[in-house]
C-alpha positions in Angstrom: -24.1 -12.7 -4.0 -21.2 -14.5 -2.3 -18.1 -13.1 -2.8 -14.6 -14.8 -2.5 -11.7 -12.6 -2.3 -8.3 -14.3 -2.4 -5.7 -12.0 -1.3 -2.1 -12.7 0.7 -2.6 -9.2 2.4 -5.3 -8.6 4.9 -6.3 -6.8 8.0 -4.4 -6.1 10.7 -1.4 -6.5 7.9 -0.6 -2.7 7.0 0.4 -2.0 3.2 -1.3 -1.1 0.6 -2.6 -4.6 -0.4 -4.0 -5.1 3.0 -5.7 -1.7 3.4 -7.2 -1.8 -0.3 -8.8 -5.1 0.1 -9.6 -5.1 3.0 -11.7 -1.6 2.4 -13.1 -3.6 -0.3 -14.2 -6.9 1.7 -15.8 -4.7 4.5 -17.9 -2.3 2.1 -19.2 -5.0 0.1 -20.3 -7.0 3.0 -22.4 -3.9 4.6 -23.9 -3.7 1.4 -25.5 -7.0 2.0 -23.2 -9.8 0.3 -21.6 -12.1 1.8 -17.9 -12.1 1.4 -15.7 -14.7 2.3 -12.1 -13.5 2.2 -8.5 -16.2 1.9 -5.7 -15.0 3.5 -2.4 -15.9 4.6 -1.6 -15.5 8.6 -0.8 -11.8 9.3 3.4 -11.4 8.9 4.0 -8.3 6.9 6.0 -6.2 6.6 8.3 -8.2 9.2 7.8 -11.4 7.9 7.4 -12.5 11.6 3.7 -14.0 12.0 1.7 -11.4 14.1 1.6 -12.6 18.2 -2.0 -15.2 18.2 -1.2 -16.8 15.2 2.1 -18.6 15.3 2.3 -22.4 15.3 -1.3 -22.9 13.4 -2.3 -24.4 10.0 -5.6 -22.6 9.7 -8.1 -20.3 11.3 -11.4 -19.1 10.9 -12.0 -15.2 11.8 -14.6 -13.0 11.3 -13.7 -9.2 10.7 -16.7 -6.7 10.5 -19.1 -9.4 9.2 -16.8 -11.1 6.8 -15.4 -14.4 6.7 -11.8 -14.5 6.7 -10.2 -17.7 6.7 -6.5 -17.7 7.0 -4.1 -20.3 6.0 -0.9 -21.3 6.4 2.3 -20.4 4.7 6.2 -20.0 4.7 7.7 -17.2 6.3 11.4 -16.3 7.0 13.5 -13.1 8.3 15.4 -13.8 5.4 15.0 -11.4 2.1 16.4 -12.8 -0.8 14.6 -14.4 -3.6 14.4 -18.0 -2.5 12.6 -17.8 1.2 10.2 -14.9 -0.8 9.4 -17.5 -3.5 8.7 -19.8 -0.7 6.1 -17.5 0.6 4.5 -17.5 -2.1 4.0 -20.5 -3.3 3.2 -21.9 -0.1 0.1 -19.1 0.0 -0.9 -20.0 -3.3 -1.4 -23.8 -2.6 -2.9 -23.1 1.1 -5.4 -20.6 -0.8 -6.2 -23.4 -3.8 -7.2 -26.0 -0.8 -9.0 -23.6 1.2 -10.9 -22.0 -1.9 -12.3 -25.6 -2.8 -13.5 -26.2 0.8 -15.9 -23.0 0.2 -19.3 -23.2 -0.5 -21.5 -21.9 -3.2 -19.4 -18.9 -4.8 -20.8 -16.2 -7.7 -17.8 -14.2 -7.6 -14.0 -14.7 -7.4 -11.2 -11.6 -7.0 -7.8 -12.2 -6.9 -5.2 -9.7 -6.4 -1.6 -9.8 -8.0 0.5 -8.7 -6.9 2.6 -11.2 -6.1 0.7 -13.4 -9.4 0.7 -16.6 -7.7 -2.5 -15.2 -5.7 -3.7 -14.5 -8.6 -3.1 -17.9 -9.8 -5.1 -19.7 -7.1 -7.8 -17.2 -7.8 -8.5 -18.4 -11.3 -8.3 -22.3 -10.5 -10.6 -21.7 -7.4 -12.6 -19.7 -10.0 -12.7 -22.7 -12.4 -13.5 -25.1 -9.8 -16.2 -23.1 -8.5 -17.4 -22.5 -12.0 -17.3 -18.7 -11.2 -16.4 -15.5 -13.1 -12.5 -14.8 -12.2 -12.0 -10.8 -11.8 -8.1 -9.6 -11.7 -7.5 -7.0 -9.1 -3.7 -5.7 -10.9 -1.4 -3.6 -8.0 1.6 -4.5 -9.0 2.7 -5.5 -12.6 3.7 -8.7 -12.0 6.8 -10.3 -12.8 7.8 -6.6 -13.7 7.8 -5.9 -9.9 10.0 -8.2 -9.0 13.3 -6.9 -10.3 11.7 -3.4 -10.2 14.6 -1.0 -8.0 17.1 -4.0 -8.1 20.0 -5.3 -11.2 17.8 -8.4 -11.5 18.5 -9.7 -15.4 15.4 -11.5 -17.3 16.0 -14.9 -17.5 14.0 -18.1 -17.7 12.2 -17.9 -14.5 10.9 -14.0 -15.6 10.2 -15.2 -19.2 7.9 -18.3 -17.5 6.3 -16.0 -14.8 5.2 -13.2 -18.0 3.7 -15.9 -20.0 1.1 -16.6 -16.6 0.7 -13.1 -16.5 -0.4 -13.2 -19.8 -2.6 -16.0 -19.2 -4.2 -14.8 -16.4 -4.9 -11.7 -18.5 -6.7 -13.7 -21.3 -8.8 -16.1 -18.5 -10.1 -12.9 -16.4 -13.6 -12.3 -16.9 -12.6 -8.5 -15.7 -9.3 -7.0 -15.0 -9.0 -4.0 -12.3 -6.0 -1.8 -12.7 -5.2 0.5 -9.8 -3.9 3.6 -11.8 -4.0 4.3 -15.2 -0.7 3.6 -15.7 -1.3 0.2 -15.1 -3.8 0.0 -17.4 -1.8 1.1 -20.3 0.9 -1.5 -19.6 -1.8 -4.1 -19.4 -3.4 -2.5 -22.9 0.0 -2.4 -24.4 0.5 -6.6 -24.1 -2.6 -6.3 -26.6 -5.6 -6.6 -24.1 -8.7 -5.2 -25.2 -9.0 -1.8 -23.4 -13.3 -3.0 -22.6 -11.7 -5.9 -20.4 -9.7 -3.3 -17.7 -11.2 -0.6 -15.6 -9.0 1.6 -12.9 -10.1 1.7 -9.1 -7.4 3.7 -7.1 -6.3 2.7 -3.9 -7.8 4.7 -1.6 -8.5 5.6 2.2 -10.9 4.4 4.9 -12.0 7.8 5.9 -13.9 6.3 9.0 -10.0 5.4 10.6 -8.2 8.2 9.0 -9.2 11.7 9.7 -8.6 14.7 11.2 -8.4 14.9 14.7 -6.4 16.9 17.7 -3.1 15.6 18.7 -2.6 12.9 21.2 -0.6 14.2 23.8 -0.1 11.0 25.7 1.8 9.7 22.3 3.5 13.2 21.9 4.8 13.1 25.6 6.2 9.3 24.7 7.9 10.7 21.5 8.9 13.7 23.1 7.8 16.0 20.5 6.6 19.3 21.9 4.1 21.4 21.3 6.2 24.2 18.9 7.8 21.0 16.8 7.1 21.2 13.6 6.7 17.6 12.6 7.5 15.7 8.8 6.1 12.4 8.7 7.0 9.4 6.4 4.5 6.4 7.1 4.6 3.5 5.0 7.5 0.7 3.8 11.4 1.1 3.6 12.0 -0.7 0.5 13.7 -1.0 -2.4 11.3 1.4 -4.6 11.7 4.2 -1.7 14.8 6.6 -1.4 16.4 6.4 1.6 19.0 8.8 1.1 17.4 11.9 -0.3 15.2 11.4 3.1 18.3 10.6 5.3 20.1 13.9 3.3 17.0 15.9 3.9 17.4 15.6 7.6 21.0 16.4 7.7 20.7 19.6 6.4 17.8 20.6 8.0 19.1 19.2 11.7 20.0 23.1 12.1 16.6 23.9 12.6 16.0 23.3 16.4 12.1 22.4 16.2 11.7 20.7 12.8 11.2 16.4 13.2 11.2 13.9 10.8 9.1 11.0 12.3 9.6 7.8 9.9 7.0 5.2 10.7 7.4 1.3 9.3 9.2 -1.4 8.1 10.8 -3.2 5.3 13.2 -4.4 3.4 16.1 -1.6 4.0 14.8 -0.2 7.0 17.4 -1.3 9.0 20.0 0.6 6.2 18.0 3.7 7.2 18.9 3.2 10.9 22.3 3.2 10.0 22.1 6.0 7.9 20.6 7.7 11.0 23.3 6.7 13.6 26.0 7.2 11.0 25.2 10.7 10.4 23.9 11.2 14.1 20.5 12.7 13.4 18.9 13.6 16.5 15.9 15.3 14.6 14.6 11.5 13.3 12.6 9.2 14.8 11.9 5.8 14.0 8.9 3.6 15.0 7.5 0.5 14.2 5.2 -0.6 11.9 1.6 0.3 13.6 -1.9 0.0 13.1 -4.2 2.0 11.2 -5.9 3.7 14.2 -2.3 4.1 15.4 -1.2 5.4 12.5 -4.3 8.0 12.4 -2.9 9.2 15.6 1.0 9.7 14.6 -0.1 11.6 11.0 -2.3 14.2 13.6 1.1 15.1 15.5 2.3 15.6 12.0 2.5 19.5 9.7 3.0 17.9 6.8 3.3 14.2 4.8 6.3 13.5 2.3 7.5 10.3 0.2 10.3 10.2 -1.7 10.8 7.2 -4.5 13.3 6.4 -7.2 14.1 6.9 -10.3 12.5 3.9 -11.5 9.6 3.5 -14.2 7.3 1.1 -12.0 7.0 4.5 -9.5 5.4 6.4 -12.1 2.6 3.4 -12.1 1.8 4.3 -8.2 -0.9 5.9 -6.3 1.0 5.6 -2.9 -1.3 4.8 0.2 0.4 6.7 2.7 -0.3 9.8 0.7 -4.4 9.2 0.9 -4.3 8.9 4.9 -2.3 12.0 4.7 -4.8 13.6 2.8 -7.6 12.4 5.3 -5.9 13.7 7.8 -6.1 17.4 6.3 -2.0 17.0 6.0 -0.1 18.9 3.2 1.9 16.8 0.7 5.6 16.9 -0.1 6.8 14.2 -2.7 9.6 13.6 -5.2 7.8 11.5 -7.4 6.6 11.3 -11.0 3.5 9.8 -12.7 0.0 9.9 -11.4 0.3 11.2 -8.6 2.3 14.1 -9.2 -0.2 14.9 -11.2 -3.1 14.7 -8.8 -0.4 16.7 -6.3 -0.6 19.7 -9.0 -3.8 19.6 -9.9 -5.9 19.6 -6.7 -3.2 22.0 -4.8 -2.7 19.5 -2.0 1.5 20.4 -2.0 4.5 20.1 -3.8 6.1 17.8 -6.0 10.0 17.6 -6.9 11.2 15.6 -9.5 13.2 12.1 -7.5 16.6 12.4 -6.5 16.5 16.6 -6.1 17.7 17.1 -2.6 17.7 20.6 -3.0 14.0 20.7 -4.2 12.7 18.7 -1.3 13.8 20.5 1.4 13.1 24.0 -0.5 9.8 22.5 -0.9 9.8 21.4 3.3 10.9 24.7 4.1 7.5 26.0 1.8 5.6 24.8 4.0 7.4 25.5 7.4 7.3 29.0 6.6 3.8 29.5 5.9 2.0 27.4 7.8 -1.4 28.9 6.1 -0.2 27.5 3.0 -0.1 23.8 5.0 -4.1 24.4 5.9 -5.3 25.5 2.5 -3.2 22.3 0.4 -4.1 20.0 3.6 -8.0 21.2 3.4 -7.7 21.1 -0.6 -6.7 17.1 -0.3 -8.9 15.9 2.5 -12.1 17.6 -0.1 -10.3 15.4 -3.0 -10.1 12.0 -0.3 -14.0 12.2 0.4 -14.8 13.4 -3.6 -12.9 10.4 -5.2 -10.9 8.3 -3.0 -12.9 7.2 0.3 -12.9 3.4 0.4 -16.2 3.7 0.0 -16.8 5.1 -3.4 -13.8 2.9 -4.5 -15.8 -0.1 -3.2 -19.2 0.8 -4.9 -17.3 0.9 -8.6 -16.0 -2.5 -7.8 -19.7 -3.6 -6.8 -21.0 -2.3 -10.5 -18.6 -4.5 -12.2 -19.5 -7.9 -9.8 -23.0 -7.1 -10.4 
């Protein structure tokens, strides 16, 4: 079977977008498809095209025996709503171009979001005469105002009815919690028509191993630190000053870290917020790669994320806690939805309901003060990673629904 996989997000792009598709491209080609994958030239999260790409129209790649053809598209340091629209558009016509130049197709995924992928996904599908599947991340135009004042105007109204439509055409419809799948059921699709595959982990890059020393001694972390990690986007769903406000209080305790890895759209507010404050017990890096990034969650004690307020948060099954989990790490969140729940259930940490600074660090200092507590939660999650959400089990329930 030859598989097309339309996604803006790929490999060696981090996020969740990139990670889960890519886990899924890779699987299904060393079960013996071929997979041919459409993707924009790498440039997130700094909107900065990756070193090796710049100043080309289009590449072909392969990555672990798929196809990846990359495109071009529009990318800008500049955040606000007219450069991002830009970006998308411009993927969404490079995609519809490149889609029609490949051969023989039996399968077409799309990913939203953002929806105008998704949107190239079904007329490549209807030019290739294939069935269209909807891979659903992001509730899409929802996400787009999601964490800001954005009102719904004309533009939101036109962008819901292609949601809609895209919806209706999809042969199949993949939600990525079940939270998603109830806001796609409650738009009155049939409930037959969407199935849930979480984002999960590659657990072949993220696992447990002993600390690298060499990246310790470059840190400057020693070997009595007790270290708080934060690995994934600084945007506008995350909250920066419960984080920032955590650290402050805590910058008492001479041996406890908070290592922040990645980028995004307020990262450089964070950076304030550390200089402002003068936080000596932070440390910033830049966005890495995932092997990298398996090698910064091993000098860590414990994982935490800390979103808003905000109703699209309680849709989310956030990344960065799987490849803490694979990494035997204990969890720390103040979050509600699904994955609080999943927090309680297994045992893999605490969860504190958003916005209770109080509750996080009591919940930090849990763990700081009995480390045997960190090992049992961070044992109890790495058993629930390789049970339910290895890339690789995530990747053969997609492969049921293309077959």
């Amino acid at each position: 079977m030859h598989i097309l996989i339309i996604s803006q997000y790929f490999h060696p792009e981090i996020g969740a977008a990139s990670e889960r598709l890519t886990g899924f491209a890779g699987n299904l080609s060393k079960a013996g498809h071929t997979v041919t994958v459409i993707t924009g030239f790498p440039n997130y999260p700094m909107d900065k095209k990756y070193p090796g790409y710049k100043k080309k129209l289009f590449s072909i790649e392969n990555f672990e025996g798929v196809n990846v053809r990359r495109v071009w598209l529009f990318t800008s340091a500049k955040t606000g709503p007219v450069p991002r629209l830009f970006n998308y558009l411009s993927f969404m016509l490079s995609s519809i171009f490149a889609g029609i130049a490949v051969r023989k197709v039996d399968r077409v995924i799309a990913t939203s979001g953002p929806i105008f992928a998704a949107a190239s996904g079904y007329i490549v599908s209807l030019l290739k005469k294939a069935p269209f599947l909807l891979d659903v991340r992001d509730i899409w135009p929802e996400r787009i105002y999601a964490g800001t004042d954005m009102k719904r105007g004309k533009v939101i109204a036109v962008l819901e009815k292609l949601e809609m439509f895209l919806y209706e055409k999809a042969a199949k419809i993949i939600a990525v919690t079940g939270g998603v799948k109830k806001n796609i059921l409650s738009k009155g699709i049939h409930s037959e028509k969407v199935s849930v595959i979480t984002n999960g982990v590659d657990t072949n890059v993220f696992t447990r191993q002993p600390r690298n020393e060499r990246l310790a001694e470059t840190l400057g972390i020693g070997q009595d630190t007790f270290v708080i990690i934060y690995a994934g986007t600084l945007g506008l769903l995350q909250d920066l000053d419960i984080m920032a406000g955590c650290a402050d209080r805590l910058k008492g305790y001479g041996d406890i870290l908070f290592l922040i890895v990645g980028g995004g759209a307020r990262r450089d507010e964070f950076a304030r917020l550390v200089e402002e404050r003068g936080l000596k017990n932070v440390i910033m890096a830049p966005p890495v790669s995932s092997i990298e990034l398996n090698d910064y969650i091993n000098l860590s004690h414990l994982g935490i994320n800390a979103n808003t307020n905000h109703p699209h948060n309680d849709m989310a099954l956030p990344v960065k806690m799987f490849t803490y989990m694979a990494c035997a790490k204990p969890v720390v969140l103040a979050n509600t939805g699904e994955i609080a729940e999943v927090v309680r259930t297994y045992r893999i940490g605490e969860c504190i309901p958003p916005g209770d600074e109080e509750a996080f660090i009591n919940g930090i200092l849990k763990f700081y003060n009995d480390r045997q507590l960190g090992e049992d939660c961070g044992a109890n999650g790495l058993a629930l990673v390789l049970e339910k959400f290895s890339s690789v089990k995530l990747s053969e329930q997609l492969l049921s629904f293309l077959e």
